[in-house]
C-alpha positions in Angstrom: 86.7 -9.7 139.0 84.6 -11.9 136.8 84.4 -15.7 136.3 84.8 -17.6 133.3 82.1 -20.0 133.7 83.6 -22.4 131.8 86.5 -23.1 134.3 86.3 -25.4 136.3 84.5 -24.3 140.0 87.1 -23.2 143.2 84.9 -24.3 145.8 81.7 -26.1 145.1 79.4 -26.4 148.2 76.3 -29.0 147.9 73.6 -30.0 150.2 75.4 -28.5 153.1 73.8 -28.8 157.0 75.2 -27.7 159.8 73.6 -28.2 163.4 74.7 -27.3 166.6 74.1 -29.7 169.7 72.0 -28.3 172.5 71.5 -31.0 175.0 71.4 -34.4 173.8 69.4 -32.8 170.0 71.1 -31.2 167.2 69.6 -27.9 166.3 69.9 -26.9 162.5 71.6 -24.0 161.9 72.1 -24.7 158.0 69.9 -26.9 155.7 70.7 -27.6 152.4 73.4 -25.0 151.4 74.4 -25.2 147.6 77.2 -22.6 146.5 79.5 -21.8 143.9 82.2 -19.7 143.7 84.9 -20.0 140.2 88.5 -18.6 140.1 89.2 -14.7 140.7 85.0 -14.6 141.2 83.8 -12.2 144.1 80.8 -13.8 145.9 79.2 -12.3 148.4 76.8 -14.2 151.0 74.0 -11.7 152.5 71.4 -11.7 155.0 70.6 -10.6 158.8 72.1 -11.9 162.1 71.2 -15.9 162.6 71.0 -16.4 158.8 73.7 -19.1 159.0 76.4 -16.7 156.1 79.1 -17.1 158.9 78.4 -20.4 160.1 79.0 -21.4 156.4 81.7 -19.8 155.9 83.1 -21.2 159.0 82.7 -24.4 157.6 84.7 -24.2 154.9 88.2 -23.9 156.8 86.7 -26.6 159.9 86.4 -23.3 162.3 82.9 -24.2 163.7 82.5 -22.6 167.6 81.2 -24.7 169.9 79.4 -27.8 169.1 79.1 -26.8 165.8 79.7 -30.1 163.2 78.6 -30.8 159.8 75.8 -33.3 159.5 75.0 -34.2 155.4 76.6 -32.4 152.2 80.0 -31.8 151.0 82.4 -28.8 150.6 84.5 -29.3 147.7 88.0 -27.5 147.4 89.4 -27.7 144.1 88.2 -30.7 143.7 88.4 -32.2 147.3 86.0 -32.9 149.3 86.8 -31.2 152.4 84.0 -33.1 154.9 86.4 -36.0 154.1 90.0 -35.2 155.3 91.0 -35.5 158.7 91.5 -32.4 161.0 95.2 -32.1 159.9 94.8 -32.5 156.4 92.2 -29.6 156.6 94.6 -27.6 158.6 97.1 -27.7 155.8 94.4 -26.2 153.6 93.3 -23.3 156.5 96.1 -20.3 155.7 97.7 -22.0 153.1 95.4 -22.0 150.1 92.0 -20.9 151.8 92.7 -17.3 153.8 90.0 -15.9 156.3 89.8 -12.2 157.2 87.4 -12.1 160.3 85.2 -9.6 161.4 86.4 -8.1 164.9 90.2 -7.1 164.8 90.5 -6.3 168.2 89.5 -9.6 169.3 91.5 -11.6 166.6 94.9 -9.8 167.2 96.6 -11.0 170.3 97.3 -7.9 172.6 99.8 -9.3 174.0 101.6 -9.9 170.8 103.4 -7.5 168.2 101.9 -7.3 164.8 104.2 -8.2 163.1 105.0 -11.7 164.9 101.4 -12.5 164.5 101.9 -12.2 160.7 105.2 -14.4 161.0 103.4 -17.0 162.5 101.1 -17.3 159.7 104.0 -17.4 157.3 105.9 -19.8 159.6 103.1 -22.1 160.1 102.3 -22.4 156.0 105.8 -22.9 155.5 106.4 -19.9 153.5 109.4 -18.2 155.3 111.0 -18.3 158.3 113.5 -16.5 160.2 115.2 -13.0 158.7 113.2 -13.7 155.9 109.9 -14.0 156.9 110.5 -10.9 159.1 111.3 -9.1 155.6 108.3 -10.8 153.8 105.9 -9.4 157.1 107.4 -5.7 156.1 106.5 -6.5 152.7 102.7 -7.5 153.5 102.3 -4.9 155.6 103.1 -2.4 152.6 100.9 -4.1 150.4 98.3 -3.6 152.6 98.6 0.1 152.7 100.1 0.6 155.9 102.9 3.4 155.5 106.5 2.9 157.6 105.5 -0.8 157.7 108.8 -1.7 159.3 108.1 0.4 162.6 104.8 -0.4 162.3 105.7 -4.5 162.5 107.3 -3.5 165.5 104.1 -1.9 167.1 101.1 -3.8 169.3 97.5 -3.7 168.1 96.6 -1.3 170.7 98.9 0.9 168.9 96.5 0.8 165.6 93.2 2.3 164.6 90.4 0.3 163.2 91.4 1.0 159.9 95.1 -0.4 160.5 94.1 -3.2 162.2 92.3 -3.9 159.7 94.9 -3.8 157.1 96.8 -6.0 159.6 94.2 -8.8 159.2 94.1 -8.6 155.4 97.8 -9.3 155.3 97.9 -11.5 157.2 95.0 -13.6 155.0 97.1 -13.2 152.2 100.4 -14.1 153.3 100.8 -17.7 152.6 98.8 -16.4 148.9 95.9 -18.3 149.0 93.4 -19.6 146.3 90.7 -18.5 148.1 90.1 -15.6 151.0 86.8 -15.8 153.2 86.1 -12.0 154.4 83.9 -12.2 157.1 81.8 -8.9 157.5 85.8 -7.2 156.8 84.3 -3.6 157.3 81.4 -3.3 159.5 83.1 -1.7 162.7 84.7 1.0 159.9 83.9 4.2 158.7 82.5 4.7 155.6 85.8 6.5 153.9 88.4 4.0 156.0 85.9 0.8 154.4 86.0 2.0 151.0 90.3 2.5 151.2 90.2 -0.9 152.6 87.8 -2.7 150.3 89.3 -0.9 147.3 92.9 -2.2 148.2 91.4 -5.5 148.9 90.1 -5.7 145.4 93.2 -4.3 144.2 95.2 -7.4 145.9 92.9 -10.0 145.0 92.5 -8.9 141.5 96.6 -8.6 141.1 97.2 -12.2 142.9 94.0 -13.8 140.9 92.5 -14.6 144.9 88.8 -15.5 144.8 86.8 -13.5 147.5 84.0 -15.5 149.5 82.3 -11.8 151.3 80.1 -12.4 154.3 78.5 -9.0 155.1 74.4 -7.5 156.0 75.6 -4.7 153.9 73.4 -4.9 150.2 74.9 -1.7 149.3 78.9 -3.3 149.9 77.7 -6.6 148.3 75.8 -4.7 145.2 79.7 -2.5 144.5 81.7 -5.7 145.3 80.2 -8.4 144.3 79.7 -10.6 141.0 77.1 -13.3 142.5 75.3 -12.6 145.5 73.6 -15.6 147.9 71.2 -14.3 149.8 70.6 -16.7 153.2 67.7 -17.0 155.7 67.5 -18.9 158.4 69.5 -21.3 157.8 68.4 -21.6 153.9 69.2 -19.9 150.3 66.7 -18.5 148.8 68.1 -16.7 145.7 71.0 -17.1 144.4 71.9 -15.1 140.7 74.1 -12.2 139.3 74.3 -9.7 141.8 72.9 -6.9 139.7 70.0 -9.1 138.4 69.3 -9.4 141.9 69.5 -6.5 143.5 67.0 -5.0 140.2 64.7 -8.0 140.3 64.7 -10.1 143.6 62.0 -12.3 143.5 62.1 -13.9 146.6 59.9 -11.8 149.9 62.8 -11.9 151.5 65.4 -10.5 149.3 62.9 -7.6 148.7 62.8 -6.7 152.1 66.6 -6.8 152.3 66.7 -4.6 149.3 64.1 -2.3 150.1 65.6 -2.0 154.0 68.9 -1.1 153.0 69.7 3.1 153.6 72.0 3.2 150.5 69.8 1.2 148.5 66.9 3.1 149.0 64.9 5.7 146.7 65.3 9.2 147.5 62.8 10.6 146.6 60.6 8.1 148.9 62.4 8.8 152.3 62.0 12.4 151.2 58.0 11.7 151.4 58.5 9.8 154.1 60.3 12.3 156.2 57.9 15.2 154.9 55.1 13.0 155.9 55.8 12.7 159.5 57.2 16.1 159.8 54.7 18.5 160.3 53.1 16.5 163.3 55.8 16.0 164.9 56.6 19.6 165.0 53.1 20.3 166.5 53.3 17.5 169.1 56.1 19.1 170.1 54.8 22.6 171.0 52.1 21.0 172.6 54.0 19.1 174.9 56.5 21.7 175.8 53.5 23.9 176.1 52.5 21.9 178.9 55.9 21.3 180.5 56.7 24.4 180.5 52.9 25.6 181.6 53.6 23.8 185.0 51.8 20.1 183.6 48.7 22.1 183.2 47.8 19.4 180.5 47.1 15.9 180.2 49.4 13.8 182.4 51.1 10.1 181.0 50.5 7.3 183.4 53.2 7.3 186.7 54.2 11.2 185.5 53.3 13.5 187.9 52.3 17.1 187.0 54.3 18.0 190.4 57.3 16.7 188.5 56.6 18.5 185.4 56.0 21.7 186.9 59.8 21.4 188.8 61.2 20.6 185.8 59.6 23.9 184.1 60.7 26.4 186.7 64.5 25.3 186.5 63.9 25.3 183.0 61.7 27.9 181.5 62.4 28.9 177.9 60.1 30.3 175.3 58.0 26.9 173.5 59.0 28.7 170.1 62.9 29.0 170.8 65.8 26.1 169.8 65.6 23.1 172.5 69.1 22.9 172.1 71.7 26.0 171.4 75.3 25.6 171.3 77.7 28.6 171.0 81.0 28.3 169.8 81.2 24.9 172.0 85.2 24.2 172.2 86.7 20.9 173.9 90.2 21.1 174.3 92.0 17.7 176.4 95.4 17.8 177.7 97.1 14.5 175.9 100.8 13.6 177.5 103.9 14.9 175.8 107.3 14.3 175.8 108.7 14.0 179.7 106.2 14.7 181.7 104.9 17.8 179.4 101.5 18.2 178.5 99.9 18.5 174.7 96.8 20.0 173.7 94.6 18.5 171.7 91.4 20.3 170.7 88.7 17.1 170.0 86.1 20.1 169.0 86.7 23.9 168.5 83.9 26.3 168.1 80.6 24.6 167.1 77.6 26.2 167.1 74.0 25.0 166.1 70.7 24.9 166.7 67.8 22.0 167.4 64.6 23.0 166.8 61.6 21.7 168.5 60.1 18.5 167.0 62.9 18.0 164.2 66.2 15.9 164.0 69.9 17.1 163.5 72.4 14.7 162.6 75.9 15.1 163.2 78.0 12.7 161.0 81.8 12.5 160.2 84.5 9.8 160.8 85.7 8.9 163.9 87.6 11.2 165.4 85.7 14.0 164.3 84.7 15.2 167.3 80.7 14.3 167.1 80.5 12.1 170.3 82.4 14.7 172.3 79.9 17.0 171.3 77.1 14.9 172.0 78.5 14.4 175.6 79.1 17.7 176.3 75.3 18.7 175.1 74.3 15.4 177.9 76.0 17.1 180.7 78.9 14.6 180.7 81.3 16.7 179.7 82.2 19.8 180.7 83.2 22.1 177.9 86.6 24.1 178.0 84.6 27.0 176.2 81.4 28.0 174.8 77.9 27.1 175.9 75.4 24.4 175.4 71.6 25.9 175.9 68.3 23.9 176.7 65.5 25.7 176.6 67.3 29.0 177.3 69.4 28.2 180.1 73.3 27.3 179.9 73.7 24.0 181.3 77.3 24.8 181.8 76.1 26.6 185.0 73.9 24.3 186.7 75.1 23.5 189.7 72.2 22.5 191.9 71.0 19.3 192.5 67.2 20.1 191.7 68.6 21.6 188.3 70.9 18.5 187.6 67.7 16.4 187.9 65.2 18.4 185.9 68.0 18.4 183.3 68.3 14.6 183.1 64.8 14.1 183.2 64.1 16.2 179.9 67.7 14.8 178.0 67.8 11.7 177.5 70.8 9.5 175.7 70.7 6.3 173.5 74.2 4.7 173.1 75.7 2.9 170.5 76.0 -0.6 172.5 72.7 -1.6 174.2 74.2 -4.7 175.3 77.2 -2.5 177.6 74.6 0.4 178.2 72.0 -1.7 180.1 73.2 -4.0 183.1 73.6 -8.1 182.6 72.4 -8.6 186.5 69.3 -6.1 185.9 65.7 -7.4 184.4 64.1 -5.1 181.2 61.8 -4.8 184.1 64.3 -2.7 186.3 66.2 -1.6 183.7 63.1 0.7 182.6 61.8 0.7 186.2 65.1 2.6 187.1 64.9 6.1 185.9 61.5 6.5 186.8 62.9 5.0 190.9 65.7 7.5 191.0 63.5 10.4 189.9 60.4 9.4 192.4 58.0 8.8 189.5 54.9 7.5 190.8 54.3 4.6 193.0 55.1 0.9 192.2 52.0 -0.1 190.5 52.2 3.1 188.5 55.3 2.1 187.3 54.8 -0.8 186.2 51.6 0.0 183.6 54.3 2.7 182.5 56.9 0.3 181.7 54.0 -1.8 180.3 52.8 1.0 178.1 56.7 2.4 176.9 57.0 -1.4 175.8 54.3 -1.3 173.7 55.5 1.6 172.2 58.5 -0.2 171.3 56.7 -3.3 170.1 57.7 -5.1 172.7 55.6 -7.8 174.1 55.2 -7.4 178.2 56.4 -10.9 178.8 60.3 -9.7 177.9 60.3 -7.6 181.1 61.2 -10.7 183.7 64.3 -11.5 180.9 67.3 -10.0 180.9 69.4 -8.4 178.3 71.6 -11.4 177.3 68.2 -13.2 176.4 67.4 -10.5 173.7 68.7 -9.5 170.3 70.2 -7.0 169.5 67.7 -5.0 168.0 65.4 -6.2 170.9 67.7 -4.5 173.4 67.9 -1.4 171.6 64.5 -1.2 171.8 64.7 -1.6 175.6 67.3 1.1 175.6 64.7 3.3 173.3 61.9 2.5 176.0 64.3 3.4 179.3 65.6 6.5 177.6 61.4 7.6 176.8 60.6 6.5 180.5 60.9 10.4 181.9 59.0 11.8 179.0 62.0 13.9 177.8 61.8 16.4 175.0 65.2 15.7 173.6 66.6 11.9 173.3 70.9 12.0 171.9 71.3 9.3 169.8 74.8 8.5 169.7 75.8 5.7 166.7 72.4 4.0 167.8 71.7 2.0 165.0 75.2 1.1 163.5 75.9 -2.0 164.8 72.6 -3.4 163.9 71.6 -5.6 160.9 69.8 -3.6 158.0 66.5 -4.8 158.7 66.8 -4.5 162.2 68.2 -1.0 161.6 65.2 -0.6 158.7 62.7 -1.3 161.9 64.5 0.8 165.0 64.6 4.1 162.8 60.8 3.7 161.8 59.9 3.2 165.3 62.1 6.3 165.6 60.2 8.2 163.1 57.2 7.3 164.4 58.1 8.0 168.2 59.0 11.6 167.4 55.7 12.1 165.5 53.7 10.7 168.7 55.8 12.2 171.6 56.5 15.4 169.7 60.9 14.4 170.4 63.8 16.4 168.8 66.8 14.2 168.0 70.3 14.7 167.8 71.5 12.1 165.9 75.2 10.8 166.0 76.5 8.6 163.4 78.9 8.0 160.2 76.5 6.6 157.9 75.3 9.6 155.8 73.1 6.6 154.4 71.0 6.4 157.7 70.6 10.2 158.0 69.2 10.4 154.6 66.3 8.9 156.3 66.2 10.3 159.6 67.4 13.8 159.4 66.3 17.4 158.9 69.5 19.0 159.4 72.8 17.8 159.1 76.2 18.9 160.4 79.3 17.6 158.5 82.5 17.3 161.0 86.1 17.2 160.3 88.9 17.3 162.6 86.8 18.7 165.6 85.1 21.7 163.1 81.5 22.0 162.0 82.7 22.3 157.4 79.2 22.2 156.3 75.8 22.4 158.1 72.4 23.0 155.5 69.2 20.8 155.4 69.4 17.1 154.8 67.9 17.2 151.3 70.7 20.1 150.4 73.8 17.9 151.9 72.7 15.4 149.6 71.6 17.0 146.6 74.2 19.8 145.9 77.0 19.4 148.7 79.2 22.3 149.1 82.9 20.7 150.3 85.0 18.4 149.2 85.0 16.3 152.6 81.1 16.1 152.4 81.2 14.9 148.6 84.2 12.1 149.8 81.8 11.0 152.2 78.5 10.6 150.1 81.0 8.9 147.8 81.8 6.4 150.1 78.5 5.4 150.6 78.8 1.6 150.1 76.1 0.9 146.8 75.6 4.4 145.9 76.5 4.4 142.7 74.4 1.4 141.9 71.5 1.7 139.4 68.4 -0.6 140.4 65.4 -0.1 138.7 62.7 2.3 139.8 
C-alpha cells in the first residue's frame, strides 16, 4: 500500500505536545510531534516502552488515560483540525471514519458481553445498521476477518476465543463503520509468530481492498520493516527520524534508530550472533564442570558469599550424577489431562506425548512452537510442578519423578531454578526486591542475615542493578528492571539449571536486546545450562545451542540451532522461520 505523494495528506500531525498532570505540573510526555500519513499509506510508529507512539496515537481519536491533554500543536483529519472540535464532534469522527484496534483483547472485550453485540454496538453507535440487519452485517465482519462459522461464533463470549480470534474480533470491529483511517496499536504482540502473520496478512488484505490507511504502533522493527511504507521512529517523547521504511531500516542515521535496528532478533546478522554464541560457548561449558565438580565433590571448592559448603554437600548426596553426564534427561515424557466431555464423561487430552531430550552441562536448549504445543507443560514437568502421566525427567541421574522426601524436594529446588514469563505476577506487590531475593535464600537457611544481604547485594550487581532498588518494590520498576530481579532471585541458590519459560517476550526489543546479553554472559560466569521456552525462533537464534521444534504435544524436529535455521528439515519448522516478522527483509551488511 503505497501513497501518492501528490494527494492530498489523511492525517497531518504538527507540533504536537502532550503532557500529563502530576500534582499541580504538567509533565511532557510528547514534544513536538510532526507526522504524516496519505491515503491507503501504511505508517508505522516505532520505539521502546515510554517513547510516547501510543500516547500519540491516543491522541488522535481524544482517548488520552488519565490526565492526559494536549498542550500546543494540531492534529489535522482530512483537513480538520481535530484539537479544535468539541468532545462530541470528535466522537462522531472515533469509529466512524478513524477505527482503533488496541493492543490487549482480553481487556478490551467485555466478558460479560457476546462478541457479537460488542460488534453491533459499534455499528449501532456509527449509525451504520441496526436491528436484524446489523446482526447480519456483524456475521458478515466476522467472516471477513477470518473467523470460520461466524454466525455461532457471534453468538459466543470472548472467553470462548483464542488470542488469535479475539483478535480477529477487534479488527472487525475497527472496520465496521469502514473507516478512513485504522490506528493498530501493537495489534500482534501477545500472538504467536504464525497466528500474527495470518492476522497481519488479512489485515493488509482488508485495508488494501477497502483503501483504509493503517497508523501501526508496534516495538517490533522486523513487523514495521514487512508492513510498513514510512516508519517514525519515537524517543522519549520526540522523533528523531522519520523516512522510507526501507531507507531506514539500511541507513538509520540517528544513535537511536541504530540501536533499535541492531537490537532487534529478526533484524540481526547471522553470522554475528553465530560468533557471538561461539564466543561465549566454550567457557561456559568449562565453568560448568567446574562448578558441578564442586557441588557434586561435597563444596570442596571455593564457596559464594551466604552459600554454605554444608548446603552444597546435601544437595550432592541427594543428587550425585557423573559431572560429564546430561543435567537434564527426559525419556519419553507423556502428559495426558483429563478435559470434561459430554455428561459427566471424561476426555483425554494428551498436552505432550513422548518427548525425550537431553541438556548438556553449560549449554542452552530451546524449546519453541506455538501455544498449545505443549512446551510450558514440559517445562513444568522438568520443575517438579507437574507430575508426568509417563516417562521420566532426570537431573543429574536421578528421576525426579520419585523424590518423595523432603530433604530431596529441597536439594532439587535449590539446583532448578525457574524464570517466568510475567515478572510483574511472579514476584509479590507487598514484598521489597530486598525480600523478594532475600526469600529463597530464608526458606533454604542460607547463611545468616548480614550474609544475606552482601549476597543480594552482589546477585544485583550481577544483574546491573544498582543496590538502592532493593527498599523499592516491584510496581516502582520496569519491566525489564523486574525481570532482572526475577533473574537475580532465581541465581540466589546458585543453581546449575535456571527454566526460562517465555522470559523475554513481553519485553521491548532493547530491553529484550539487554536481558539475553546479561543471559549470555551469566551462563559464561556461573557455568548455567538453560532451557529456554519461547515462540520467537528469532530470540533463540541468539540464545540457543539446541533447539526442539513442538507441534501438537510432539518433539518434529530437534538438531543444533545453526542446523534449524540453516537447512530445516519439516514443513512446520520452515512455516515458523517464515513467520519471522522482517525475515525476509534485505538491509545492508
Amino acid at each position: 500500500m503505497t501513497a501518492v505523494a501528490t494527494e492530498r495528506p489523511l492525517l497531518q500531525i504538527r507540533d504536537l505536545h502532550i503532557a500529563f498532570t502530576s500534582g499541580k505540573k504538567d509533565v511532557p510526555a510528547v514534544r513536538g510531534v510532526d507526522l504524516t500519513v496519505y491515503p491507503g499509506q501504511t505508517v508505522a510508529i516505532v520505539g521502546e516502552s515510554g517513547s510516547g507512539k501510543s500516547t500519540t496515537a491516543h491522541a488522535i481519536i481524544d482517548l488520552l488515560p488519565g490526565t492526559g491533554h494536549i498542550t500546543g500543536g494540531s492534529i489535522e483529519f482530512d483537513g480538520v483540525d481535530l484539537t479544535s472540535l468539541s468532545a462530541r464532534k470528535k466522537r462522531a469522527y472515533r469509529g466512524d471514519r478513524i477505527g482503533l484496534v488496541p493492543q490487549d483483547p482480553m481487556s478490551n472485550l467485555n466478558p460479560l458481553y457476546r462478541v457479537g453485540t460488542q460488534i453491533k454496538e459499534v455499528l449501532e453507535v456509527n449509525d451504520v445498521a441496526r436491528g436484524k440487519a446489523a446482526d447480519r452485517r456483524v456475521v458478515e465482519l466476522l467472516e471477513e476477518a477470518g473467523l470460520g462459522d461466524a454466525e455461532s461464533r457471534a453468538r459466543q463470549y470472548p472467553h470462548e476465543y483464542s488470542g488469535g480470534m479475539r483478535q480477529r474480533a477487534l479488527i472487525a470491529a475497527g472496520l465496521a463503520a469502514r473507516p478512513q483511517l485504522l490506528i493498530a496499536d501493537e495489534p500482534t504482540s501477545a500472538l504467536d509468530v504464525t497466528v500474527q502473520k495470518q492476522i497481519l496478512d488479512h489485515l493488509d488484505g482488508l485495508t488494501d481492498e477497502l483503501g483504509v490507511a493503517v497508523l501501526l504502533i508496534t516495538h517490533d522493527l522486523g513487523l514495521a520493516a514487512e508492513r510498513a511504507d514510512h516508519l517514525v521512529v519515537m524517543y522519549k517523547g520526540q522523533v528523531v527520524e522519520s523516512g522510507p521504511a526501507l531507507q531506514i531500516l539500511q541507513d538509520p542515521q540517528h544513535p537511536y534508530s541504530q540501536r533499535l535496528i541492531n537490537s532487534a532478533p529478526s533484524l540481526r546478522s547471522r553470522r554475528l550472533m553465530a560468533r557471538e554464541r561461539a564466543e561465549v560457548r566454550a567457557e561456559a561449558a568449562e565453568t560448568a564442570l567446574e562448578h558441578a565438580e564442586e557441588v557434586i565433590g561435597h563444596g570442596e571448592g571455593p564457596e559464594s558469599a551466604g552459600s554454605p559448603s554444608s548446603a552444597d554437600a546435601a544437595s550432592a548426596d541427594e543428587f550425585g550424577g557423573q559431572v560429564s553426564a546430561p543435567v537434564i534427561r527426559t525419556t519419553d515424557l507423556t502428559k495426558v489431562f483429563k478435559l470434561p466431555g459430554k455428561g459427566l464423561a471424561k476426555r483425554d487430552f494428551t498436552a505432550v506425548d513422548a518427548v525425550s531430550f537431553e541438556l548438556a552441562r553449560g549449554t542452552t536448549t530451546a524449546i519453541v512452537g506455538e501455544s498449545g504445543s505443549g512446551k510450558s507443560t514440559v517445562a513444568r514437568m522438568v520443575l517438579g510442578l507437574l507430575e508426568p502421566t509417563s516417562g521420566t525427567v532426570e537431573f543429574d541421574g536421578v528421576d525426579i519423578t520419585t523424590i518423595r522426601s523432603r530433604a530431596q524436594q529441597l536439594a532439587f529446588r535449590r539446583r532448578v531454578q525457574p524464570v517466568f514469563q510475567n515478572p510483574y505476577a511472579s514476584l509479590d506487590p507487598m514484598y521489597s526486591i530486598y525480600r523478594s531475593i532475600e526469600e529463597p535464600l530464608r526458606l533454604h537457611g542460607v547463611g545468616t542475615g548480614k550474609e544475606r544481604e552482601r549476597k543480594i547485594r552482589d546477585l544485583l550487581d550481577k544483574v546491573s542493578l544498582p543496590a538502592a532498588v532493593m527498599s523499592r518494590y516491584p510496581n516502582e520498576l520496569s519491566g525489564g528492571q523486574r525481570q532482572r530481579v526475577a533473574i537475580a532471585r532465581a541465581l540466589a541458590l546458585d543453581p546449575e539449571v535456571v527454566v526460562l519459560d517465555e522470559a523475554v517476550s513481553a519485553l521491548d526489543v532493547l530491553v529484550q536486546a539487554q536481558i539475553l546479553k546479561l543471559l549470555n554472559d551469566l551462563q559464561a560466569e556461573l557455568g548455567l545450562s538453560y532451557l529456554f521456552i519461547t515462540h520467537d525462533l528469532a530470540v533463540v537464534r541468539q540464545i540457543a545451542d539446541q533447539v526442539l521444534v513442538m507441534q501438537q504435544g510432539r518433539v518434529v524436529e530437534q538438531a543444533g540451532s545453526l542446523e534449524v535455521f540453516d537447512s530445516p528439515r519439516e514443513e512446520y519448522t520452515k512455516r515458523l522461520l517464515a513467520a519471522i516478522p522482517g525475515r525476509s527483509v534485505e538491509l545492508a551488511s
